[in-house]
N, C-alpha and C positions, 0 to 999 in steps of 0.2 A: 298487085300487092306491093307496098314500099318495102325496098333494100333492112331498113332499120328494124321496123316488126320483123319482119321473118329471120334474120338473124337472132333477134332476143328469143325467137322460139326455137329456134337451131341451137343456141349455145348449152342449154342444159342438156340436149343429148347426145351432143358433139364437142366437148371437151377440147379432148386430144386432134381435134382435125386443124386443117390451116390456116381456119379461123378463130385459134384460139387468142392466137396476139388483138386478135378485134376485140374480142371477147372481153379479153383483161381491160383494153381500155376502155371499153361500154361500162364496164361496170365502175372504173376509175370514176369517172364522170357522172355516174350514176350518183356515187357515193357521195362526191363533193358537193353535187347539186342537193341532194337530200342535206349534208351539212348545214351546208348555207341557208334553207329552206329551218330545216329544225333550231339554227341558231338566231337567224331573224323573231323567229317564234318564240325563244327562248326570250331574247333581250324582250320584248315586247311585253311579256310577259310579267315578267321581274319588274319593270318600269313601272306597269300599271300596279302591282300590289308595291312600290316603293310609295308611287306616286297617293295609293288609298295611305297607307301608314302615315304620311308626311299631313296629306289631310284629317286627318284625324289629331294629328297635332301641331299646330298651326305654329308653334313656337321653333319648331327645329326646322330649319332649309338646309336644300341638297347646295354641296361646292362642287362634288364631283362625283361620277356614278361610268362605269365602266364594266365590262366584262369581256374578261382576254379569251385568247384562241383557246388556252388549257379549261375553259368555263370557271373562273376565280369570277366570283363576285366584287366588285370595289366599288364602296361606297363610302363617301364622306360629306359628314353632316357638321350646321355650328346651328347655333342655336341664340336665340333674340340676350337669355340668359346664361350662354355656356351652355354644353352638354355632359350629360352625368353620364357612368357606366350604363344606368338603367336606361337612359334616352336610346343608347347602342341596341339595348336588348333588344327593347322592345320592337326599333327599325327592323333588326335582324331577324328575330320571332315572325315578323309579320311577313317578311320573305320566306325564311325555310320554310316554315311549317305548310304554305300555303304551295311549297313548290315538289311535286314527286319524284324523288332519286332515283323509282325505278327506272323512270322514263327519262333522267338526265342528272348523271352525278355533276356535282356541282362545287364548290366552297365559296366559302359567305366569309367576306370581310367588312365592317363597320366597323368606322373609325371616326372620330374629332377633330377635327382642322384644328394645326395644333399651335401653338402659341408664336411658333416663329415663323409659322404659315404665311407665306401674304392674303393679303385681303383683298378679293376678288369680285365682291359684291356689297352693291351701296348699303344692303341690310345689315350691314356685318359693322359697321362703321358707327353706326349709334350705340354700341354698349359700348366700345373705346372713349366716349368723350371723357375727356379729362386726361387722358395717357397721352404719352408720348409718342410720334408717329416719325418715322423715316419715309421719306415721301419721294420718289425719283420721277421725275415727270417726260414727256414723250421729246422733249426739250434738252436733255441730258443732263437738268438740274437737279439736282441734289439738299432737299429743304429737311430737317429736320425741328418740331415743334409738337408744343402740345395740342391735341386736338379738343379747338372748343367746339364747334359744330359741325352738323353734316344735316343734309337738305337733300332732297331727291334729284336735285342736280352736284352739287359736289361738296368740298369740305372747308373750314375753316380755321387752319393753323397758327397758332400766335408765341413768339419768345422770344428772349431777352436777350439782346446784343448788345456789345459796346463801340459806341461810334465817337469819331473825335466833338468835341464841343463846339456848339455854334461859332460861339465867341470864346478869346482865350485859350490857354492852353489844357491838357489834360482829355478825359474821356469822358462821358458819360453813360449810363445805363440805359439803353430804351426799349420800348417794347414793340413788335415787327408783326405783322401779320399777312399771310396770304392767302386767299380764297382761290381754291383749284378743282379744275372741274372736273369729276370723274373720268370725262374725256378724256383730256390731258394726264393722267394717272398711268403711269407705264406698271408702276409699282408701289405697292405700301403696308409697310411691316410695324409693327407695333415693336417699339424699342423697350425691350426689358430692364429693368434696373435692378440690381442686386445689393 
């Protein structure tokens, strides 16, 4: 007979004997492993009714989806058109409802990638066109323009600088454009105007 069984069957009737320090940490271990076990199961879980809800609605995409050691749900979604309170609900509704508290308390956060968010995904870049983009590139450049396009390889920013005149003195107005590849995107924030 192995050392391991026969201890697990020794400890409940032997508490207080010399193997009690074993004992404690058998079941230490015991514990975590069950943790890590019912938290795998948990994320998994959560995933696949995020991932049913999000199918169901083809207009909203995940930016970010987490769940910490305390069990805090975090989710955040954008959406082809913006997302409403209601787009929140209903992500959230299709989580809780379908998940049992007896068996794992939890909290449910759903939220909207929010306006000064960056922008993480090529999806996200087609309801911007026509706004303004801050663009930092893996390059250390720093391009700021309006965004006329975006393609499933990257984007197309264009605006107005003043450069000295061909000939003669003085400046003139011109219009500047550059095409940058997602790739290359370290960063890009939608420039708000007030």
């Amino acid at each position: 007979m192995k050392i391991i069984p026969l201890l697990r069957a020794l400890k409940n009737q032997y508490k207080s004997c010399i193997f009690a320090p074993l004992f404690t940490i058998m079941n230490k271990r015991e514990d975590e492993e069950s943790s890590l076990f019912i938290s795998d199961m948990f994320r998994e879980t959560v995933k696949e009714l995020l991932d049913n809800a999000l199918n169901e609605r083809q207009d909203l995409f995940l930016i970010d989806f987490d769940i910490l050691s305390d069990y805090t749900i975090r989710v955040v979604l954008d959406g082809d058109k913006g997302v409403l309170v209601e787009d929140c609900m209903f992500v959230s509704r299709s989580i809780e409802h379908n998940l049992d508290r007896e068996a794992q308390d939890f909290s449910l956060e759903v939220t909207s990638s929010g306006a000064a968010s960056p922008l993480v995904l090529p999806r996200q870049y087609n309801k911007h066109i026509g706004r303004t983009l801050e663009v930092k590139t893996n390059e250390g450049n720093k391009l700021e323009g309006q965004l006329t396009e975006a393609s499933e390889d990257g984007i197309l920013l264009t605006w107005k600088a003043r450069e000295p005149k061909p000939v003669g003195k003085g400046k003139v107005t011109v219009t500047k454009e550059a095409a940058i590849a997602f790739s290359d995107i370290k960063e890009a924030k939608v420039k708000i105007k007030f």
